[in-house]
N, C-alpha and C positions, 0 to 999 in steps of 0.2 A: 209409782206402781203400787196395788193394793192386792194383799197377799193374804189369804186366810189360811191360818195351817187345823186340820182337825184330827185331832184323833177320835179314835172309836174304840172304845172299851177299853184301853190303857191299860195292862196287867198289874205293873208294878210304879210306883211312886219316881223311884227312877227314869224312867222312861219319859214321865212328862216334866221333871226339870232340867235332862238333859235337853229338850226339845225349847223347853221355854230358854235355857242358858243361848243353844245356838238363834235361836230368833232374835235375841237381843243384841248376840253381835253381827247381824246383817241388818237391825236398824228395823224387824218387822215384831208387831204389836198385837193384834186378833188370833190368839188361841181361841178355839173352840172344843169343850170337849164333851162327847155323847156317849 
C-alpha cells in the first residue's frame, strides 16, 4: 500500500517530528510538506 502523509503549514517543529516519528513505526516513507 502507498501512503502519502501531507501536512499544510505545520505551525510548530513539533508537530512534523511527531508525525515523521509515527510514519516510521508503521513502515510509511513520503512526507510531503506545503
Amino acid at each position: 500500500m502507498h501512503l502519502r502523509v501531507v501536512l499544510v503549514q505545520p505551525l510548530y517543529d513539533g508537530n512534523v517530528g511527531s508525525v515523521a516519528r509515527a510514519m516510521k513505526n508503521f513502515g510509511f516513507h513520503d512526507l510531503v510538506m506545503v
